[in-house]
N, C-alpha and C positions, 0 to 999 in steps of 0.2 A: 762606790765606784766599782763596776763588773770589770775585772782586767783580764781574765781569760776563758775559755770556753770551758772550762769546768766551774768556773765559778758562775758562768751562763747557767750551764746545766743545773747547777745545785737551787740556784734561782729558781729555775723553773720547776724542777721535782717538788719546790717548797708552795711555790703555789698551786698543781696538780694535787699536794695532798693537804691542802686550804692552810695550812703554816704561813701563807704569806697573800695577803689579798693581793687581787689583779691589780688596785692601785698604785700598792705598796712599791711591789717588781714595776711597773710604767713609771716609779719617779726614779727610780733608779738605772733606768737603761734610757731617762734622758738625760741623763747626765754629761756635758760636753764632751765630744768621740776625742778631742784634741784640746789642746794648749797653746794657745798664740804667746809665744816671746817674742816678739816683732822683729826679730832672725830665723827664728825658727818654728813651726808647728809642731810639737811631740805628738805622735798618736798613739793615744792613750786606750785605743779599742784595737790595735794590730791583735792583739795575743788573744782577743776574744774571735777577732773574724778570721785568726790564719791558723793559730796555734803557737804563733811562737813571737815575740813581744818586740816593740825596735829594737833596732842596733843601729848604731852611729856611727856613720864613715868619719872618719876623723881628718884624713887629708883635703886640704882646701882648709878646712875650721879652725879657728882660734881658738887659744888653751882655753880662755874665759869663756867664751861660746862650748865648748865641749863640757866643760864643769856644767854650766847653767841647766842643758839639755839632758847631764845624767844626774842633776841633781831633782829636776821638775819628776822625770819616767822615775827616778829612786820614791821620792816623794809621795808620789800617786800610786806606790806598791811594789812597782818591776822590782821584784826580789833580787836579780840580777840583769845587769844591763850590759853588753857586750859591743864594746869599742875597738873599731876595727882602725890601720895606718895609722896607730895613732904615734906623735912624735914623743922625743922623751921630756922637752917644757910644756907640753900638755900633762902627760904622765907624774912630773912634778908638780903641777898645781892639783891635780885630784889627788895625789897622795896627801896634802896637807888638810885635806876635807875631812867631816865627822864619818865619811862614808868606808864602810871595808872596801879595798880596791889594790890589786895587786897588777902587775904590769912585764911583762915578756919582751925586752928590748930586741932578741931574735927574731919577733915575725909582728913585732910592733900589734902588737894584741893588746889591751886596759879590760878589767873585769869588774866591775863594782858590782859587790856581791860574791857570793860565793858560790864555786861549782856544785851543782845539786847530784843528788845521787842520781846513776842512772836508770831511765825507768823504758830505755829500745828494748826492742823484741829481742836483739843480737848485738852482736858484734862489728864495728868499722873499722875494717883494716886499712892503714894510711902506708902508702910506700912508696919510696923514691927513689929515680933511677941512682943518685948521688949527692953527696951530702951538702954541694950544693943547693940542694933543690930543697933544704929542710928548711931554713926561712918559710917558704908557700906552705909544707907539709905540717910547719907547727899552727900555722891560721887555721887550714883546715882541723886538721886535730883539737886545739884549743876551743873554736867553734861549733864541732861535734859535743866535744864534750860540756860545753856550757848549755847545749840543748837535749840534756842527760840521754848522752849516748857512752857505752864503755871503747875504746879504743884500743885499739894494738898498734903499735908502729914498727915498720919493717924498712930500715935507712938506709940507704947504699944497696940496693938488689939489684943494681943497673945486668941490661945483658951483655955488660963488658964484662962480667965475668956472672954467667946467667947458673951457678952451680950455688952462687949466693939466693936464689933466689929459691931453690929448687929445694933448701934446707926446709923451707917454709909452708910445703903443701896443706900442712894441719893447717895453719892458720889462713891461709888461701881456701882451702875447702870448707872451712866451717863459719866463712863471715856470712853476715847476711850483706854488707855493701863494702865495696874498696874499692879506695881511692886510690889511683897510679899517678901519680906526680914527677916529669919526667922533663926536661930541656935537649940540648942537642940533635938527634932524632927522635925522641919520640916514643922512641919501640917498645918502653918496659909496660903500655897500657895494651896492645896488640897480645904480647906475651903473656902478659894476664889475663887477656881475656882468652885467650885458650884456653886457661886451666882453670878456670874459675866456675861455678854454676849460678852465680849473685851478679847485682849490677855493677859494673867497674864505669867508675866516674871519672873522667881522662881531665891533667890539670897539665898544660903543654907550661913550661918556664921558659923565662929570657935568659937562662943559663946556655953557653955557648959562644963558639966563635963567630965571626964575622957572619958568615954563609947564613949561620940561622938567623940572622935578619930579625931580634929579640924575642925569639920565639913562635915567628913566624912557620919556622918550619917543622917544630914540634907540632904545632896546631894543626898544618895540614896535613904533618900523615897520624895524626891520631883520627881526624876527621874522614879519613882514607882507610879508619884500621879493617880488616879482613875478617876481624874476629867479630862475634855477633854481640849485642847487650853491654857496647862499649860507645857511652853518651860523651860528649866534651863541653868542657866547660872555657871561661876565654882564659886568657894567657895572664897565668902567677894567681889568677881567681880562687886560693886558697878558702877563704869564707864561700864562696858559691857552691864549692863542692861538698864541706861540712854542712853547709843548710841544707840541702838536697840530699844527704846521705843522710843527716836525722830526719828528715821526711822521709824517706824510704825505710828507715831502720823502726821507724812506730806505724806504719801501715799495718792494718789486723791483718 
């Protein structure tokens, strides 16, 4: 079974240099793209057609429906399989599995498998207006780094007191992508994207009073920010901005 594009590749350099007959490689990339468990489909060809292998939302899912799903993607190779919402009686039934699986009850992350070395071009700097907002900051983070990206985290840099953040220029100026993760208004992705020369990926949170309406009003002034090469993602989407920031961080 081909499970990702380098194993594509190697496929096919073996047949280009006759190591592998045309028929050999044709019975092997018919091999089912997917798995019916009659809940669920695993696709078993993501990590060949995207680069980067499923991952399971786990809210909505039953513990037993979560196990079966990282048990099929374990099975068929995914050396690592990344479970995102996931509760902690889910977390307790894959812990009792033959599988390695470690579990983050702060941002509700499950990992089966182990984090791989990282192989980004750079650097993802993760930062939050407040340490409320670390819940989102650790998905994103923990997501980056299961898609072998190296991280920094930078927590509490809100611009309620922006002299915290200012400590930080190295690390602001030498990422290749960062993540601003921010509730209340919003501001600390505008501010970053001043001084930044990388793309700043805006995570608006439902952290705030009443007025922010759960984050409502993060979202629209980040989607307002002034500053340029500052994209948003939706509200607490902690994994959307780690998959997008390791795509951007392995661009040639």
């Amino acid at each position: 079974m081909i499970k990702d594009k380098r194993e594509l590749e190697v496929l096919l350099e073996q047949v280009a240099a006759g190591k592998t007959s045309v028929e050999e490689a044709a019975l092997q990339l018919r091999e089912v793209p997917f798995d019916d468990l009659g809940f669920a489909k695993t696709d078993l060809h993501r990590g060949m057609r995207q680069g980067i292998a499923e991952v399971i939302y786990g809210a909505g899912k039953t513990p037993e429906q979560i196990l079966k799903i990282a048990q099929n993607l374990y099975a068929h190779g995914q050396k690592n399989v990344l479970v995102t919402r996931m509760d902690i009686e889910a977390a307790a039934q894959l812990s009792q599995s033959v599988m390695p699986f470690q579990y983050d009850p702060l941002c509700r992350i499950g990992i089966v498998g182990e984090k791989p070395e990282p192989d980004g071009k750079g650097t993802i700097v993760v930062a939050t207006g407040g340490t409320s907002d670390i819940p989102v900051a650790e998905e994103a983070a923990n997501t980056a780094e299961i898609f072998g990206n190296k991280v920094v985290r930078l927590y509490d840099v809100g611009v309620a007191g922006i002299h915290r953040l200012l400590m930080h220029q190295k690390e602001i100026q030498s990422a290749r992508v960062i993540i601003a993760i921010a509730g209340m208004e919003g501001a600390l992705a505008s501010v970053i994207g001043g001084l930044a020369a990388c793309p700043v990926i805006a995570v608006p949170t439902s952290v705030g009073y009443g007025a922010s309406f759960g984050g409502l009003s993060a979202l629209l002034s980040m989607l307002n920010s002034c500053a340029s090469g500052v994209s948003v993602v939706n509200i607490d989407n902690g994994f959307g901005a780690g998959y997008l920031a390791s795509m951007i961080n392995h661009l040639d």
